[in-house]
C-alpha positions as CSV (number, residue, x, y, z in Angstrom):
1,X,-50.7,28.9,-6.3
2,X,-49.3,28.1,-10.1
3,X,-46.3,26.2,-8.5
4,X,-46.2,23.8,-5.6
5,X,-43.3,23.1,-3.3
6,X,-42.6,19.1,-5.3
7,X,-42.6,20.8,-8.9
8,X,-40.5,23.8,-8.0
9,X,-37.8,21.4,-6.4
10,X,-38.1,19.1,-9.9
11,X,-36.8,22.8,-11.0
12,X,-34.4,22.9,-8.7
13,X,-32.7,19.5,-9.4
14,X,-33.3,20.4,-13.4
15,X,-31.8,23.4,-13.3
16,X,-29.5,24.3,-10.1
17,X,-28.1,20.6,-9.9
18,X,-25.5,21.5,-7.9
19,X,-27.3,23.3,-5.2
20,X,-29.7,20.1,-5.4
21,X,-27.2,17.7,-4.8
22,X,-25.7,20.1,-1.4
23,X,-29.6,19.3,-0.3
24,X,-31.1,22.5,-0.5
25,X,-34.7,22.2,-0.8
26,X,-38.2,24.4,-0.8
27,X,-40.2,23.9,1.9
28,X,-42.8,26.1,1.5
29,X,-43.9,29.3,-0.7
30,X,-47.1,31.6,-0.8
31,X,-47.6,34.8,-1.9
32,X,-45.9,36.6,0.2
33,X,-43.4,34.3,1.6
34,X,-40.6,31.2,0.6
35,X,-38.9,29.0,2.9
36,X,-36.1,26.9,1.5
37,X,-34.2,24.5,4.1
38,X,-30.4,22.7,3.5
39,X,-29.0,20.6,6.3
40,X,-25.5,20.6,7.2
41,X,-23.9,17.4,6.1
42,X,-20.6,15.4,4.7
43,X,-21.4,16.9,1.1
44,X,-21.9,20.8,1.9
45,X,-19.2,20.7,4.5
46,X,-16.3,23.0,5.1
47,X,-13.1,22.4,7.6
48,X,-14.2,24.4,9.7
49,X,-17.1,21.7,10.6
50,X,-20.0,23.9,9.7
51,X,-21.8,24.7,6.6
52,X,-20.0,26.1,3.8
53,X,-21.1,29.7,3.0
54,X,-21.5,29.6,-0.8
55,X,-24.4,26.5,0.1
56,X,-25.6,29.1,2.1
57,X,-26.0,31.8,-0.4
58,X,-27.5,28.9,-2.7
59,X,-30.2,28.1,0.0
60,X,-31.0,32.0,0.7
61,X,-30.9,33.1,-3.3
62,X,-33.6,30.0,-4.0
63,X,-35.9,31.9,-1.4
64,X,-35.7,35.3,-2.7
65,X,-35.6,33.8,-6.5
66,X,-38.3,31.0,-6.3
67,X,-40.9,33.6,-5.5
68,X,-40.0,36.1,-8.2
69,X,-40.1,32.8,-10.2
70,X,-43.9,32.0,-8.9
71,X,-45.0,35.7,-9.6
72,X,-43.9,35.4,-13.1
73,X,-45.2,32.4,-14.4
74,X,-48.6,33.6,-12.6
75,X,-48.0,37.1,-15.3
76,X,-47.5,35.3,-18.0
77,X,-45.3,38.4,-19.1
78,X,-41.5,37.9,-20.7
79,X,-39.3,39.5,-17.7
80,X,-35.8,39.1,-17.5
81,X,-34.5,38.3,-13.8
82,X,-30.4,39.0,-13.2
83,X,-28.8,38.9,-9.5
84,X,-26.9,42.3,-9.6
85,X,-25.5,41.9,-6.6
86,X,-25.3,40.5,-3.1
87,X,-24.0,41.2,0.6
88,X,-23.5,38.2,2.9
89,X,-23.1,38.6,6.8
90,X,-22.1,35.4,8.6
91,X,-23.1,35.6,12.4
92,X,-22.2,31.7,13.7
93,X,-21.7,28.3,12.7
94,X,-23.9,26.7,10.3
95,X,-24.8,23.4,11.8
96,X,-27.9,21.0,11.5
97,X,-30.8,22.4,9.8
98,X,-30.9,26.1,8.6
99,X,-33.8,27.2,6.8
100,X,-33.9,30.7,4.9
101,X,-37.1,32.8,4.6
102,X,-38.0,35.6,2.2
103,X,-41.1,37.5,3.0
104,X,-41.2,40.3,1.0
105,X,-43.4,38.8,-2.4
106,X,-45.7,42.1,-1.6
107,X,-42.5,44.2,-3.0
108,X,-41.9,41.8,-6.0
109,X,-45.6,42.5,-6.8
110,X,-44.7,46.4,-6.8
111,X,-41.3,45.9,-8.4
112,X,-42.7,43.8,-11.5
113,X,-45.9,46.1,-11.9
114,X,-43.4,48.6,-11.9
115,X,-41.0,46.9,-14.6
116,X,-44.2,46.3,-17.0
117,X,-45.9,50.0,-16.9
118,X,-42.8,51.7,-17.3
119,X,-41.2,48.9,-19.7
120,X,-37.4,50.3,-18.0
121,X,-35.5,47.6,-16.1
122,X,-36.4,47.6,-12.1
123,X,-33.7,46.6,-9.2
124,X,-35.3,45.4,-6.0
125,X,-33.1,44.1,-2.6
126,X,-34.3,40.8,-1.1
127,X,-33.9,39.6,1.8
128,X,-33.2,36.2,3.7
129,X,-32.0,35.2,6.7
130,X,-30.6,31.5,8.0
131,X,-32.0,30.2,10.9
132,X,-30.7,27.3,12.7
133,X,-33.2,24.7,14.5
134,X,-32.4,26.8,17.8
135,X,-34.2,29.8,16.1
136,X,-30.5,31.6,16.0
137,X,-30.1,33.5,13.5
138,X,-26.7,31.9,11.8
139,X,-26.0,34.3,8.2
140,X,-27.7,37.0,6.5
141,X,-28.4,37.7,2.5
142,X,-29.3,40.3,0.4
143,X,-29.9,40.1,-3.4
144,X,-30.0,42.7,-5.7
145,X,-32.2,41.6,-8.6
146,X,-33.0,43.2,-11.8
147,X,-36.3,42.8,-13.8
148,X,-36.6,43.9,-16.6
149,X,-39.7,43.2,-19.4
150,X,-38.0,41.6,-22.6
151,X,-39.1,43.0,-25.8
């Protein structure tokens, strides 16, 4: 692994600072998988005493875009990565702890191959979901990202 989990959240506080200071955080990243974590507190809080959703989307966009992030500094190619687009669905209250996972670094792999053999910009969906410390599932996100090898 090029990146660990301590560097990539040095990233994090470098360049998302405000989704730093809400507390969202890697916890862990592989090939094929990233696990970012936020816990529901005064700073990230709506009235509704939960989590507010756009700390939510910061938490699951990290997952999906920390691994595309891993994959190319590892390719050492020039690719251009844009969120297109994204779909929330919000199925309870975010309290406590809710971690987001992205498992699907196999289909980056595929996407950026893709991106440098044909040299035309690739979109690929992403997904991650927020799980509270009961195992509930509490929101779900999906990313539309383009790549797209710079000249």
């Amino acid at each position: 692994m090029v990146s660990s989990v301590k560097k990539l959240n040095f990233f994090v506080a470098l360049n998302l600072p405000s989704a730093f200071l809400c507390g969202v955080r890697i916890k862990s990243i592989n090939q094929s998988s990233c696990i970012t974590s936020v816990r529901h507190k005064w700073i990230n809080k709506n009235p509704f005493k939960s989590m507010y959703w756009a700390v939510q989307g910061m938490s699951a966009e990290l997952a999906t875009g920390a691994l595309i992030i891993i994959k190319l500094k590892e390719l050492n190619k020039k690719i251009s990565m844009l969120v297109v687009s994204n779909d929330a669905e919000f199925i309870k209250k975010g309290r406590g702890i809710i971690r987001f996972k992205c498992d699907q670094g196999f289909e980056i792999d595929k996407a950026l191959k893709n991106a440098i053999e044909t040299k035309e910009s690739q979109t690929i969906i992403l997904n991650a979901d927020g799980i509270d410390s009961k195992g509930d599932v509490i929101s779900k996100f999906s990313f539309t990202w383009s790549l797209k090898l710079k000249p």
